[in-house]
FIZALUM-255127 format. One record per residue (C-alpha): x, y, z; residue number from 0. Coordinates in steps of 0.25 Angstrom, whole numbers, plus 5000, padded with zeros to 4 digits. Layout:
BEGIN
FISE     x     y     z  seq
FISE     X     Y     Z  NUM
...
//
This chain:
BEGIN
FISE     x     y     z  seq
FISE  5369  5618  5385    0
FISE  5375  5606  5394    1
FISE  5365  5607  5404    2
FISE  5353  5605  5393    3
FISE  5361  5594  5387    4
FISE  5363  5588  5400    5
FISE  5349  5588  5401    6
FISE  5345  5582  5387    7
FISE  5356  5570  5389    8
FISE  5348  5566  5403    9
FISE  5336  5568  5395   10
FISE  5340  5561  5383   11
FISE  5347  5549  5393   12
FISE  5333  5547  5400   13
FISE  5326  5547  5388   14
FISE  5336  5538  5381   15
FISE  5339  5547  5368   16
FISE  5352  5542  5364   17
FISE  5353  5553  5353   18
FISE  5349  5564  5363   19
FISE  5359  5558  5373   20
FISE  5369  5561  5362   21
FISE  5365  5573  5358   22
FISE  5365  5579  5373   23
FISE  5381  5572  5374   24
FISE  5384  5580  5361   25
FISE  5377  5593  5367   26
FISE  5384  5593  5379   27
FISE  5378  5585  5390   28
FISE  5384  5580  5401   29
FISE  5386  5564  5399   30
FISE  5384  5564  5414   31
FISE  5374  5576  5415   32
FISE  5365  5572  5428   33
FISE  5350  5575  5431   34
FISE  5344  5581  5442   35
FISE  5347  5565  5449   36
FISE  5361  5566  5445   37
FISE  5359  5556  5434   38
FISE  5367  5556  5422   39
FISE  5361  5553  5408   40
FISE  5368  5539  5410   41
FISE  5361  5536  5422   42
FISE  5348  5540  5415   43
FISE  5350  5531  5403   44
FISE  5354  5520  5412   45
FISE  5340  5520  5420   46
FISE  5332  5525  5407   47
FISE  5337  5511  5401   48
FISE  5343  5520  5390   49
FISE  5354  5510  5387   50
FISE  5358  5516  5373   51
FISE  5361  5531  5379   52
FISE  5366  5524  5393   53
FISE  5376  5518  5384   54
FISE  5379  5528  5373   55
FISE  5382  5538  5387   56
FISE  5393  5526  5394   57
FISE  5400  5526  5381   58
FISE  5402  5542  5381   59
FISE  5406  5542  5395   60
FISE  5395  5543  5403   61
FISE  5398  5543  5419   62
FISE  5395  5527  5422   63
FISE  5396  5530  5438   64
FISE  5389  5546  5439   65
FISE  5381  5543  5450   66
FISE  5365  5548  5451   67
FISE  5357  5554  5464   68
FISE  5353  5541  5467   69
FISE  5367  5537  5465   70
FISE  5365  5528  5455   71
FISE  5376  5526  5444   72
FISE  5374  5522  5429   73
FISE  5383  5511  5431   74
FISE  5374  5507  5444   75
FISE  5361  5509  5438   76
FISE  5364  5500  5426   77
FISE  5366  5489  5435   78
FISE  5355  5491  5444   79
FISE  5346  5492  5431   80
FISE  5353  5480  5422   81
FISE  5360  5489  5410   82
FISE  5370  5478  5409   83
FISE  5373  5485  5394   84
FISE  5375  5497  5401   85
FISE  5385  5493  5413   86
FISE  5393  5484  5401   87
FISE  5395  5498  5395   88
FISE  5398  5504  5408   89
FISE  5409  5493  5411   90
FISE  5416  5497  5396   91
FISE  5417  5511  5402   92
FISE  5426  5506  5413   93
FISE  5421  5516  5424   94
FISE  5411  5507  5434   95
FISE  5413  5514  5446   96
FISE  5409  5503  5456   97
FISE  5410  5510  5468   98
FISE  5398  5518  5465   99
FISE  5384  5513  5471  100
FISE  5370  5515  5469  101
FISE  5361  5519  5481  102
FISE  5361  5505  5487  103
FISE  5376  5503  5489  104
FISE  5376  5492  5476  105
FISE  5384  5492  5466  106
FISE  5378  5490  5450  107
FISE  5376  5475  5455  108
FISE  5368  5474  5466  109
FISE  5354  5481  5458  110
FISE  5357  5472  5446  111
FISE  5357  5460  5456  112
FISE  5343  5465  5461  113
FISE  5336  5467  5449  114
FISE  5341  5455  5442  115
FISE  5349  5461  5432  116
FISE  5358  5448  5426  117
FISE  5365  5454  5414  118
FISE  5368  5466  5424  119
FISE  5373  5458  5434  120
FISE  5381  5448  5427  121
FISE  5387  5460  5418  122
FISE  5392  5467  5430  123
FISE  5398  5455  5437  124
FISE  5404  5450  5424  125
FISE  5410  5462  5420  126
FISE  5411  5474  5431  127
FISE  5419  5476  5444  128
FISE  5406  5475  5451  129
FISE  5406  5471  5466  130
FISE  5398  5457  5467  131
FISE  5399  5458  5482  132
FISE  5395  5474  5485  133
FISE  5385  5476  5494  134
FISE  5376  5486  5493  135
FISE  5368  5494  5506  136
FISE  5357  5485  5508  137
FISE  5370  5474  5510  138
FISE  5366  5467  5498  139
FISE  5376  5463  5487  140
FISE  5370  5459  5473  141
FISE  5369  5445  5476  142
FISE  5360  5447  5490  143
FISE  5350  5457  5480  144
FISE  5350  5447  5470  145
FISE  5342  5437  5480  146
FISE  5337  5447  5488  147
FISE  5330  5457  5479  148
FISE  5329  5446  5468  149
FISE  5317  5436  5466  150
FISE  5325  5424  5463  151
FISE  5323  5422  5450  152
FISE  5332  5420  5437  153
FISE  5339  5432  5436  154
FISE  5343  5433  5448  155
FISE  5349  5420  5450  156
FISE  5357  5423  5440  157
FISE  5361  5434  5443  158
FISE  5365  5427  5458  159
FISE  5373  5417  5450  160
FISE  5381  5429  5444  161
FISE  5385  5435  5456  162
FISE  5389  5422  5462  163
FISE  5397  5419  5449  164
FISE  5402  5434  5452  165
FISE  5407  5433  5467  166
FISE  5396  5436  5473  167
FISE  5397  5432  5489  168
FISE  5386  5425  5491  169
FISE  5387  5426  5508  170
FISE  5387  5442  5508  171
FISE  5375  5445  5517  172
FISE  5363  5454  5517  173
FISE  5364  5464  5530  174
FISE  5357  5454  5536  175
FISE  5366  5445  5536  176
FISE  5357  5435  5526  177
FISE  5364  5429  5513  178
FISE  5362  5429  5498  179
FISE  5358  5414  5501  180
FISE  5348  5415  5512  181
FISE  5342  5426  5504  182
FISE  5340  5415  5492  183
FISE  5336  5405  5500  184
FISE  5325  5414  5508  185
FISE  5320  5418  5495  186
FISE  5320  5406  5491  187
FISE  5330  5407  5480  188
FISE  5333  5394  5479  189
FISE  5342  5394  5465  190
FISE  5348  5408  5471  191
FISE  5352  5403  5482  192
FISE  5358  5388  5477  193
FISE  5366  5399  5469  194
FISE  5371  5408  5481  195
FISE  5374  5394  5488  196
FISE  5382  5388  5479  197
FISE  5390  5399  5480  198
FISE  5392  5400  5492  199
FISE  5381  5409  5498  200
FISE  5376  5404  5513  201
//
């Protein structure tokens, strides 16, 4: 009977059923069931957008670091995909594991700088243990992705302001040896780059 109840909770997470997702609990399931990916029905709510289940299974315990195939946490997924609710509920649980990293080498950061995700990025440098400064495989930190993989624009100038505010070291190179500044100033990133320089950044 587990195994069909493990089943129907991966089902009823990707389908975002909270009654189901109860039901399947109830019955037996594993919370951390996996599929055939080694996904567990957190991870599946979380890229589903099924916030309502994603934070009804965090509250009963689910595993906040159970790492995927792809080696994608829920913990690191929500921050590469801007569930700021979600990783404030995470953070209550007191059990980030910040050592883990997603297939990159970043940490929950680094994606959230990328894609622009403010709220994300301000709640995890406000309120988490996470790293400003880590470095993923490409040899890009948040701040460098946030110019380099960025179009300049509104959002992301805020969010360079926040890491700055945060520590972020505004002279930690690319593998190239470039700065966060030249970046800015060869996209022409002119309000980005006043930023980076007033603090510091050469």
């Amino acid at each position: 009977m587990a195994g069909s109840a493990d089943d129907a909770l991966l089902r009823a997470a990707a389908l975002g059923d909270k009654a189901a997702v109860v039901s399947a609990l109830n019955a037996g399931a594993a919370i951390d069931a996996r599929d055939a990916q080694l996904q567990t029905p957190l991870l599946i709510a979380i890229q589903k957008d099924n916030r309502d289940v994603a934070a009804h299974l965090i509250a009963r315990g689910a595993d906040i670091n159970a790492v995927a195939a792809n080696e994608d946490t829920p913990w690191l997924l929500a921050g590469a995909l801007g569930r700021a609710s979600l990783l404030a509920a995470m953070l209550e649980t007191g059990k980030v594991d910040y050592t883990k990293r997603n297939r990159y080498g970043g940490n929950a950061l680094i994606p959230a700088c990328e894609r622009g995700h403010v709220e994300t990025v301000r709640l995890l440098l406000e309120r988490s243990e996470i790293d400003v400064n880590h470095v993923n495989n490409l040899g890009w930190t948040g701040l460098l992705e946030a110019v380099i993989l960025a179009d300049g624009g509104p959002r992301h100038l805020e969010i360079v302001r926040l890491l700055l505010q945060h520590g972020a070291d505004p002279n930690i190179v690319d593998k190239d040896g470039v700065s966060p500044l030249k970046h800015a100033q060869d996209r022409r990133y002119d309000a980005m780059a006043a930023l980076i320089k007033d603090a510091g950044g050469r």
